[in-house]
C-alpha positions in Angstrom: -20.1 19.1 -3.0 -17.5 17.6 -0.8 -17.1 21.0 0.9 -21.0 20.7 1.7 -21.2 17.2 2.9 -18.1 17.8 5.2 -19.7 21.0 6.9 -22.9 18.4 7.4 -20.8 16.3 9.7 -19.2 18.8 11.5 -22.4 20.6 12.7 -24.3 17.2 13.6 -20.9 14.9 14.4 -18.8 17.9 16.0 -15.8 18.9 14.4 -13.6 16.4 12.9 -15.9 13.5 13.4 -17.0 11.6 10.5 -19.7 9.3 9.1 -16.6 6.9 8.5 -15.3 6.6 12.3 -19.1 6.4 13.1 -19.4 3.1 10.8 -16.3 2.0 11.9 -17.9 1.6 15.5 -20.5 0.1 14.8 -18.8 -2.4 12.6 -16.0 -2.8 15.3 -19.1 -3.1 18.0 -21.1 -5.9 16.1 -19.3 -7.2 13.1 -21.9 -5.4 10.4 -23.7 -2.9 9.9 -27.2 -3.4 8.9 -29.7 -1.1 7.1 -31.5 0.4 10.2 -27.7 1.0 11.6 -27.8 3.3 8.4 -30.7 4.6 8.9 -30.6 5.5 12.7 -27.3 7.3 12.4 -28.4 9.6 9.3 -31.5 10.4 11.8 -30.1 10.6 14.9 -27.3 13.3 13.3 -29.5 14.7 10.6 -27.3 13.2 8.0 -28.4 12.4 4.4 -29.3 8.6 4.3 -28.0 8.6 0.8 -24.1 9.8 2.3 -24.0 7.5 5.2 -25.4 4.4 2.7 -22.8 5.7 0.0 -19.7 5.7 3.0 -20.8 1.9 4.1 -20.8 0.6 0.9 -17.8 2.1 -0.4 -15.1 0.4 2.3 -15.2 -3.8 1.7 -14.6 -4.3 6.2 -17.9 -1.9 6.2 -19.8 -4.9 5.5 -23.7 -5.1 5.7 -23.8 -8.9 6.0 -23.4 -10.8 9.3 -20.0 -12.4 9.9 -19.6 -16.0 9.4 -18.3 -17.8 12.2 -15.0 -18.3 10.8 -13.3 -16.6 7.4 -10.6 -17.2 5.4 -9.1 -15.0 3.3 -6.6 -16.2 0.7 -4.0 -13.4 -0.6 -4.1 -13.3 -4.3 -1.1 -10.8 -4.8 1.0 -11.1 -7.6 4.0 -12.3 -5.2 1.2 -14.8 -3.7 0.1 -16.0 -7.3 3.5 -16.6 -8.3 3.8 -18.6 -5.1 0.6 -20.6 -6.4 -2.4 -19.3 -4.4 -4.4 -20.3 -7.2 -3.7 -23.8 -7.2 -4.7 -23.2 -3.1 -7.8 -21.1 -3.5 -9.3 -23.8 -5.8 -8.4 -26.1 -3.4 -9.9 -24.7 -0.3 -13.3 -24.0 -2.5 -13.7 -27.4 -3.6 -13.3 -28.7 0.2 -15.5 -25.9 1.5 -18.3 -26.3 -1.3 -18.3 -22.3 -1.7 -16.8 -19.7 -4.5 -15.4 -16.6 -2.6 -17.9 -14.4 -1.1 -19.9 -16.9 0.0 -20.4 -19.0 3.3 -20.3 -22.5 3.7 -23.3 -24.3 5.9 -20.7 -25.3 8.5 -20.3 -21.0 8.7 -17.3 -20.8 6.9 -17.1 -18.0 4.5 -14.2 -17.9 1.8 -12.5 -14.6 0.2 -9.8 -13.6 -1.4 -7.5 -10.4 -0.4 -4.8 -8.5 -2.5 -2.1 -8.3 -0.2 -1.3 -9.4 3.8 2.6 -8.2 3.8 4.2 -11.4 3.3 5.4 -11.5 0.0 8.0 -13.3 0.7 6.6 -16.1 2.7 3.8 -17.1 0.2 1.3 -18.4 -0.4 -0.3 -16.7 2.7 -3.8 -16.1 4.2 -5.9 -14.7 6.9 -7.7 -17.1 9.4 -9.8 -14.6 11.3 -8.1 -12.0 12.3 -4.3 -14.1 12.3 -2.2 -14.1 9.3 -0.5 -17.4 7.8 2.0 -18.6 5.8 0.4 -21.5 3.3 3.5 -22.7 2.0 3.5 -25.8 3.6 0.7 -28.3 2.6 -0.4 -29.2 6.2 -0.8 -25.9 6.8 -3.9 -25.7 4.3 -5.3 -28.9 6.4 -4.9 -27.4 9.4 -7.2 -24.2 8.1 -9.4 -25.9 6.1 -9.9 -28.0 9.6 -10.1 -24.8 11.7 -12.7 -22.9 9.5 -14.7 -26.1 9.4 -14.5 -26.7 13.4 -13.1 -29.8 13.1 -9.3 -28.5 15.4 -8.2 -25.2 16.3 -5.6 -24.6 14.3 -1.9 -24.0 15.7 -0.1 -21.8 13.2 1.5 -18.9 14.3 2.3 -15.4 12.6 5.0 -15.8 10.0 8.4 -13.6 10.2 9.8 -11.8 7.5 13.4 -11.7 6.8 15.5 -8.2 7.2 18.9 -8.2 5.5 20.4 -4.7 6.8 23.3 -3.5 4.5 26.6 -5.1 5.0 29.4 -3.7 6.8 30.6 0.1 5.4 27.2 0.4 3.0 24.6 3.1 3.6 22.2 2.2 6.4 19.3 4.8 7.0 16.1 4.1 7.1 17.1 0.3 8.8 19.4 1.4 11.6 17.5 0.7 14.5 16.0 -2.5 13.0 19.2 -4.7 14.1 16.6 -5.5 17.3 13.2 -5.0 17.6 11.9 -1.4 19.9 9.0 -0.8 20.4 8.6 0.3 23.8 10.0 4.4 24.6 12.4 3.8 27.0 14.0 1.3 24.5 13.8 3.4 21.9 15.5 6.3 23.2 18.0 4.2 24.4 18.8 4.0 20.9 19.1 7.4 20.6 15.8 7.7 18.6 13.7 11.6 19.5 17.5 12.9 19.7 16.8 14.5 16.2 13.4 15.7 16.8 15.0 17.3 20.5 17.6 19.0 17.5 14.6 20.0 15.1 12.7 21.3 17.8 15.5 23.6 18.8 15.5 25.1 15.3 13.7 27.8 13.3 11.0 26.0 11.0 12.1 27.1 7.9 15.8 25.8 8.6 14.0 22.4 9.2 12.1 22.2 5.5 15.9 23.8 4.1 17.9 20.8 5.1 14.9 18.5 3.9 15.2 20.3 0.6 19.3 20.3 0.7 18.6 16.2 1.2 16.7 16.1 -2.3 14.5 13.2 -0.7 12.0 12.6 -2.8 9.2 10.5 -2.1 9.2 6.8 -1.5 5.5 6.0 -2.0 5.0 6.4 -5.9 6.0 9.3 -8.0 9.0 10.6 -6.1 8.1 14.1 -5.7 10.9 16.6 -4.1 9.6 15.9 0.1 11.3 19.1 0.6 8.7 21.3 -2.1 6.3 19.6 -0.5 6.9 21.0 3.1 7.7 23.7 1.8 4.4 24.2 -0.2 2.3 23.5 2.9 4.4 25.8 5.5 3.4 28.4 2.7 0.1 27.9 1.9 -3.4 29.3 3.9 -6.2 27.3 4.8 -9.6 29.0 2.6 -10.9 29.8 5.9 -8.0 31.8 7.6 -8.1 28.9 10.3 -4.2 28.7 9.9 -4.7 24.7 10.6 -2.1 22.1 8.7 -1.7 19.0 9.0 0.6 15.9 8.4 -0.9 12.8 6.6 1.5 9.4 6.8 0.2 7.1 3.8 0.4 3.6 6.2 -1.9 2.3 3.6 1.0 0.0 1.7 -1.2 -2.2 -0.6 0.9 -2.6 -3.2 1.5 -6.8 -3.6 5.1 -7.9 -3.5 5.6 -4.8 -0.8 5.8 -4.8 3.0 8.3 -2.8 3.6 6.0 -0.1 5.4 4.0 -2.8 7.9 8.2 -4.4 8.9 9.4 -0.5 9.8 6.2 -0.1 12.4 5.9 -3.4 13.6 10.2 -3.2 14.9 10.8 0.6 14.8 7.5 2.7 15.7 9.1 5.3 17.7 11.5 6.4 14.3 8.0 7.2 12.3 6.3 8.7 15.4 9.6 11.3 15.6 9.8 11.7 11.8 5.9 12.6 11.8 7.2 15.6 14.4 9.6 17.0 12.5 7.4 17.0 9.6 5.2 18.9 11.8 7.6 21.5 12.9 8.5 21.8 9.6 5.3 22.8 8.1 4.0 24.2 11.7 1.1 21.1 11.5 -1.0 20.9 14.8 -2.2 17.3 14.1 -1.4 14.4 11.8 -2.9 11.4 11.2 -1.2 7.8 10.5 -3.6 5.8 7.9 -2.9 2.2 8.6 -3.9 -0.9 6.5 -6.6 -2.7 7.7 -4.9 -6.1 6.7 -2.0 -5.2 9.2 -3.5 -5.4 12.4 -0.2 -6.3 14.4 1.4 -2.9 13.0 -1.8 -0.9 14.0 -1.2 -1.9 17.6 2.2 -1.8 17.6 1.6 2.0 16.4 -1.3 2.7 19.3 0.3 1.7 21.6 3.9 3.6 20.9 1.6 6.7 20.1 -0.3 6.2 23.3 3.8 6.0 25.2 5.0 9.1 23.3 1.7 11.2 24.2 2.0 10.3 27.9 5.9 11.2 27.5 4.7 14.4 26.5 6.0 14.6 23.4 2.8 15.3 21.6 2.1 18.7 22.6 2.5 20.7 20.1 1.4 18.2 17.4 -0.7 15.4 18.4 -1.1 12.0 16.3 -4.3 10.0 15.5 -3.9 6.3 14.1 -7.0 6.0 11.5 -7.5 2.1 10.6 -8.1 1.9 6.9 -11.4 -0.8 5.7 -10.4 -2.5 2.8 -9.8 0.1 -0.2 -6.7 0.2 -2.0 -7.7 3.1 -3.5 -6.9 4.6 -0.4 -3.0 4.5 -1.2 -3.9 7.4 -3.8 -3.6 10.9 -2.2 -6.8 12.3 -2.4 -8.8 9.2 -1.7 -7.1 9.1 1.7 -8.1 12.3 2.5 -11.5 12.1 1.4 -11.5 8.8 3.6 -10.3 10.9 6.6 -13.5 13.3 6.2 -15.5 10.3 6.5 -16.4 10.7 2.7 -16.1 7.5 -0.2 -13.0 8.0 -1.4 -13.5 9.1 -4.6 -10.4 10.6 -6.5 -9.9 14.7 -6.8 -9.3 16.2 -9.4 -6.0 18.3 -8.8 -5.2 21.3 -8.5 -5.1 22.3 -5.8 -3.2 19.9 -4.6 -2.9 18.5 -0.7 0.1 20.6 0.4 -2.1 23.5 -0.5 -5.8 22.3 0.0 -5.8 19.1 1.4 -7.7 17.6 4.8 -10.6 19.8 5.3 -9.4 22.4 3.1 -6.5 22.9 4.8 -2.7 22.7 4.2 -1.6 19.0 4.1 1.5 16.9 3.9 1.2 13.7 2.7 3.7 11.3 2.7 4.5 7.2 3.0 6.2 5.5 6.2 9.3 5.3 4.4 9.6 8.9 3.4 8.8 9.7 6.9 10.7 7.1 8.4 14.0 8.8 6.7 13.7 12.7 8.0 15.0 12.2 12.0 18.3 10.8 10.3 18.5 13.7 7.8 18.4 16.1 10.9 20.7 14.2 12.7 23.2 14.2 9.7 22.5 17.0 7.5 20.9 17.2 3.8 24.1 17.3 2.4 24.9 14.1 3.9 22.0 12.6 2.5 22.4 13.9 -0.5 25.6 12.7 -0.9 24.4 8.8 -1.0 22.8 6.9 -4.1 22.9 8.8 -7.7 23.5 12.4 -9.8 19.3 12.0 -9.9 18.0 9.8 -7.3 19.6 10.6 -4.0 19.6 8.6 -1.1 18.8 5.1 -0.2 15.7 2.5 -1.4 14.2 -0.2 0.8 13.4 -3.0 -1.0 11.4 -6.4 -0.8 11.9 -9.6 -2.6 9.4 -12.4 -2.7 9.4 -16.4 -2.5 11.1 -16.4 -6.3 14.4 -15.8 -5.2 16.9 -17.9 -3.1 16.6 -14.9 -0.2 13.3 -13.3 -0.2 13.0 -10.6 2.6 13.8 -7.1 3.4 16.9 -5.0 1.8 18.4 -1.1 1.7 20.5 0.0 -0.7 21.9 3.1 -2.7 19.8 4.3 -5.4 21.5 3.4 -8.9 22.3 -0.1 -7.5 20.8 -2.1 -10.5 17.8 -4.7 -10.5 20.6 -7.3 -11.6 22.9 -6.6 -8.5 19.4 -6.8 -6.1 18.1 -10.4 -7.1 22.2 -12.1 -7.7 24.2 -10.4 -5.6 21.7 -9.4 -3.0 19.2 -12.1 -2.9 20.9 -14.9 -3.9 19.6 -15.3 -7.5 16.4 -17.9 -8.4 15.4 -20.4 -5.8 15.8 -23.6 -6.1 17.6 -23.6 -9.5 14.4 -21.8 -11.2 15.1 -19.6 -14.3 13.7 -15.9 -13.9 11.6 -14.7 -16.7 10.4 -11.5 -15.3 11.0 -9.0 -12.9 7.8 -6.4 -11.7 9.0 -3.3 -9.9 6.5 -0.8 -8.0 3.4 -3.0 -7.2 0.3 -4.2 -9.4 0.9 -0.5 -12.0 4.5 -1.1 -12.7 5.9 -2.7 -15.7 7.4 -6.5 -16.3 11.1 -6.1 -17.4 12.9 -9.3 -19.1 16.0 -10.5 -18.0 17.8 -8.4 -20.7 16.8 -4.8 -18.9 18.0 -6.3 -15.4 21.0 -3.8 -15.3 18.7 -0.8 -15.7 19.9 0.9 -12.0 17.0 1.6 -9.4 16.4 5.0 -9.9 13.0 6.7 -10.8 13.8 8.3 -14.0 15.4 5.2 -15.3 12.7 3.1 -14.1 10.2 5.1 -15.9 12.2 5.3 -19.3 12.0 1.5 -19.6 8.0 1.5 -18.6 8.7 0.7 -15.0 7.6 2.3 -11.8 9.6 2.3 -8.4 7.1 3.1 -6.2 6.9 1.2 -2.9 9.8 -0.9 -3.9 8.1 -4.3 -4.3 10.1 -6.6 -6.3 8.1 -9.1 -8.0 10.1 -11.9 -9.6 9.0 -14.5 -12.0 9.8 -18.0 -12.8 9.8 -19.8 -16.3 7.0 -21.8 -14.6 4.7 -17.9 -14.0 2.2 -17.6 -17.0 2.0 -14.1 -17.3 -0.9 -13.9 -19.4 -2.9 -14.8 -16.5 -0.6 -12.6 -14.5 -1.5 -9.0 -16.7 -5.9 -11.4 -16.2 -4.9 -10.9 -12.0 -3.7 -7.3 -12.8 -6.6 -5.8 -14.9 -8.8 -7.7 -12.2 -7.6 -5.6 -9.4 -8.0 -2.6 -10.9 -11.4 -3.8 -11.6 -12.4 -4.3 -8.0 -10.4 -1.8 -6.7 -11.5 1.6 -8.5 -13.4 4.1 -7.0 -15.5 4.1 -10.2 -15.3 8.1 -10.4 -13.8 7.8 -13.8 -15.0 5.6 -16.3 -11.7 4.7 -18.5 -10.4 3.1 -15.0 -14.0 2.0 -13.6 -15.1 0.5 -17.1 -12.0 -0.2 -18.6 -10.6 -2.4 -16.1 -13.9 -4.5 -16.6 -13.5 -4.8 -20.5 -9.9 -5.2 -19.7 -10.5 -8.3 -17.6 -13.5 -9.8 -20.1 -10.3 -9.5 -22.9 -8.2 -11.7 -20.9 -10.4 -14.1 -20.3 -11.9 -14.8 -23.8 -8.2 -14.8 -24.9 -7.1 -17.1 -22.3 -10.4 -19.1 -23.1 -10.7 -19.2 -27.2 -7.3 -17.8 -28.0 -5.3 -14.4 -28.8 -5.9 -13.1 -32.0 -4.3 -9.6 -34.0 -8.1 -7.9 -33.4 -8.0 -8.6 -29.7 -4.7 -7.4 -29.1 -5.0 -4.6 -31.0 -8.2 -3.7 -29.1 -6.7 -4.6 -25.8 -3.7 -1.6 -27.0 -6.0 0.9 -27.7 -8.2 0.2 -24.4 -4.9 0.6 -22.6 -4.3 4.1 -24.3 -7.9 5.3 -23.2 -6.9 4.2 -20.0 -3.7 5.7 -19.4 -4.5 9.0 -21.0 -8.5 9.2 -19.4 -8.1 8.3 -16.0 -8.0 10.7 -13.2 -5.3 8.8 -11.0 -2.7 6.5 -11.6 -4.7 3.5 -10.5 -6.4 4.2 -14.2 -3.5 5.5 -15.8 -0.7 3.1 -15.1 -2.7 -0.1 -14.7 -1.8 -0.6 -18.6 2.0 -0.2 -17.9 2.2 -3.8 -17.1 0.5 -5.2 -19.3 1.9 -3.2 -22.7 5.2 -4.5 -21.0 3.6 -7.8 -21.6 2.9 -7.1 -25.1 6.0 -5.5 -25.9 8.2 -7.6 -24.2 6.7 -11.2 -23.8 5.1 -11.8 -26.8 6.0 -15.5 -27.0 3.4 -15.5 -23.8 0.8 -14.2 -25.9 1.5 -16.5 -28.8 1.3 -19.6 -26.7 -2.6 -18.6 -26.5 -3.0 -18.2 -30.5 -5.3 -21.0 -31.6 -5.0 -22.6 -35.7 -7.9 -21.1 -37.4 -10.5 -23.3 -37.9 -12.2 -24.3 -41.1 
């Protein structure tokens, strides 16, 4: 069906253009996109209403109601809900007279957002189209008073904090980030396109051998060999005999607690623009496509306009590179949903196989990967696989970049050696708890990995090990909690998400995470009790062995780490029976 619906678009749109960039045009034009937008665009193309009405209302920035005249969006991440955005949201919707979603008389409009890439800065929200730190009191006045027209508000863009490696450690993926470059010139001052000059001067299949002598394996979720991968699409055949492949960078980072992805384009562009190429002349892609979060809007220029430098440079002419600005679905981060995005589809899960690297964009041979993965090939050509390999452990080569939020005494940006352990990150590394806090949990990989206790802290960073002890290292998010965090109301946030966040193809994930939710609440509400618990473990195993992705399938890690880990936090909710 897909198949059909893409072939729809390229006859009436011309080839490659989609319903989705369409929308996004008119969105970008006007600020909605109204029913007769709908309308005139399936007529004027020939389209089925029913696709381009099913494409608006799948994206959350597609929106079909007016803007207000100012909006707020309040991040509740799990590193921003540790930081106490609820305590903030509840404030700002008592003072504004409005629950989220809905707009104030004085054209204020209220919502929240998972993540905005400042873990470590929180509590943090969007005024308009500017990112803020809330951590501050005053600032809350001074956005409540903007988004009422009372004063303009004066806060400016908060900074994260990069730690690179000390003296004599491993630096790889952070060793142009000493300074920010973003402009060419600068860039290759730093000796950055000297690989790709290198890789270009070599055979293909020598390119995707010292990739696979590296054993990088992906830094975006389940750590699959990169190598295979490039491998996999440089052999494969698009259906059609076309011979087209293409390179996919996953620039969709919406995991909460990580922003390691939006910190590597906003200071080093020109390192993910030359990794993309060697990718390409690896796999012998004519085009690739960056897929950038919508709630990183800095990064996305920063990215256009070092795409735009590098294409007048010349050095797009054998591959050339489209930035694609995401609208608002974390689904997107999964593999096929991206792609169906990029064909201008909803982005509805596939069912694999095939997989992308063999049937991928538009059929054809694709390899998709995350900025960090990206970011780390130009210094494995520089250097060799085997020097690569020869960092981190026996079964997780390499080096991790990490991210700590507000929790901890240095919350920011780290790199180390994979088999370093969570206890070395948050002591030695970061400083141990802020401000004399005792930690009572640690979440690794984003909103579907597990909740460790303080006794499994010297469990090393490393994906097998992770996985053994129900935890997931993923993006490399680091969540910490405090003695003060309830996380019973943290695994509430977490079944939440997944609730507004599925694609709905499935129903363990799209009704499940609904049920899921309902169970927190009437515990949190009239108490925990053996019947609910023991229905909330069996919807977690319908879940994790039903869904079609790992949004469905690993949103129950975290919370039977709860169960299994925290029961005191699910105690404190018990209620005395009453006569």
């Amino acid at each position: 069906m897909s198949g059909n619906l893409i072939a729809l678009q390229n006859k009436f749109l011309g080839e490659g253009q989609t319903v989705y960039d369409e929308l996004a045009r008119i969105h970008e034009r006007q600020g909605f996109v109204a029913d007769n937008d709908i309308e005139q665009l399936a007529e004027t193309h020939n389209l089925p209403p029913s696709l381009v009405r099913a494409t608006a209302k799948f994206y959350d920035e597609l929106s079909q109601e007016k803007p207000a005249k100012h909006t707020l969006k309040i991040c509740i991440g799990e590193a921003c809900r540790a930081a106490g955005c609820d305590r903030i949201l509840q404030r700002c919707s008592q003072q504004l007279g409005i629950e989220p979603g809905e707009v104030a008389a004085s054209g204020a409009r209220l919502e929240h957002v998972a993540c905005l890439g400042y873990c470590g800065l929180g509590p943090n929200a969007m005024v308009d189209d500017t990112p803020v730190s809330l951590a501050d009191p005053e600032a809350v006045d001074a956005v409540l008073a903007h988004v009422r027209d009372e004063n303009n508000h004066t806060l400016q863009e908060p900074t994260n904090s990069l730690f690179p490696p000390a003296a004599g450690q491993p630096c790889v993926v952070l060793r142009h980030m000493g300074s920010t470059v973003t402009a060419l010139d600068a860039a290759r001052a730093q000796g950055i396109y000297a690989a790709l000059d290198k890789t270009r001067a070599m055979e293909p299949q020598a390119v995707v051998d010292q990739i696979k002598a590296s054993q990088l394996r992906g830094r975006g979720g389940a750590g699959f060999p990169t190598g295979i991968k490039l491998q996999t699409v440089r052999d494969s055949v698009a259906p059609d005999g076309s011979g087209r492949r293409f390179v996919v960078v996953n620039f969709d980072e919406g995991d909460a607690g990580s922003y390691i992805d939006k910190e590597l384009i906003e200071r080093d562009p020109h390192t993910q623009i030359e990794g993309v190429l060697i990718a390409a002349h690896a796999t012998g892609a004519q085009h690739a496509y960056i897929y950038a979060r919508l709630e990183y809007p800095k990064a996305r220029q920063v990215l256009e306009a070092a795409v735009a430098e590098a294409r007048a440079a010349g050095l797009l002419e054998t591959c050339d590179i489209t930035v694609v600005r995401g609208q608002g679905a974390y689904i997107c981060g999964e593999e096929t949903s991206l792609l169906r995005s990029l064909e201008g589809l909803p982005a509805l899960v596939s069912t694999r196989p095939p997989f992308p690297a063999q049937e991928g964009l538009w059929r054809c041979p694709t390899a998709v990967n995350n900025v960090e993965t990206i970011h780390t090939l130009p210094w494995i050509m520089e250097h060799g696989g085997a020097a690569y390999a020869a960092l981190g452990s026996a079964t997780s080569r390499g080096t991790k970049v990490l991210s700590l939020n507000t929790r901890v005494a240095r919350p920011g940006i780290y790199e180390i050696e994979l088999g370093t352990t969570l206890r070395q990150v948050i002591f030695d590394l970061a400083g141990g708890m802020a401000d004399g806090q005792r930690l009572k949990a640690v979440q690794v990989g984003g909103p579907l990995g597990g909740l460790l206790p303080e006794s499994l802290l010297d469990t090393p960073l490393e994906f097998e090990a992770m996985a053994a002890v129900g935890a997931l290292l993923g993006h490399g998010g680091i969540v910490v909690y405090s003695e003060a965090d309830d996380l019973v109301k943290i695994g509430r946030g977490l079944f939440h998400f997944c609730a507004v966040e599925s694609c709905g193809k499935c129903f363990p994930c799209r009704i499940g995470a609904v049920r899921g939710t309902e169970l927190f609440d009437q515990m949190i509400e009239t108490g925990v009790t053996d019947q609910r618990l023991e229905l909330l473990s069996d919807l977690c195993e319908t879940m994790k062995y039903g869904s079609l992705c790992a949004m469905g399938g690993m949103t129950p890690a975290p919370i039977e780490s709860i169960i299994e880990h925290f029961p005191e936090e699910l105690d404190r909710y018990r209620r005395e029976p009453t006569e």
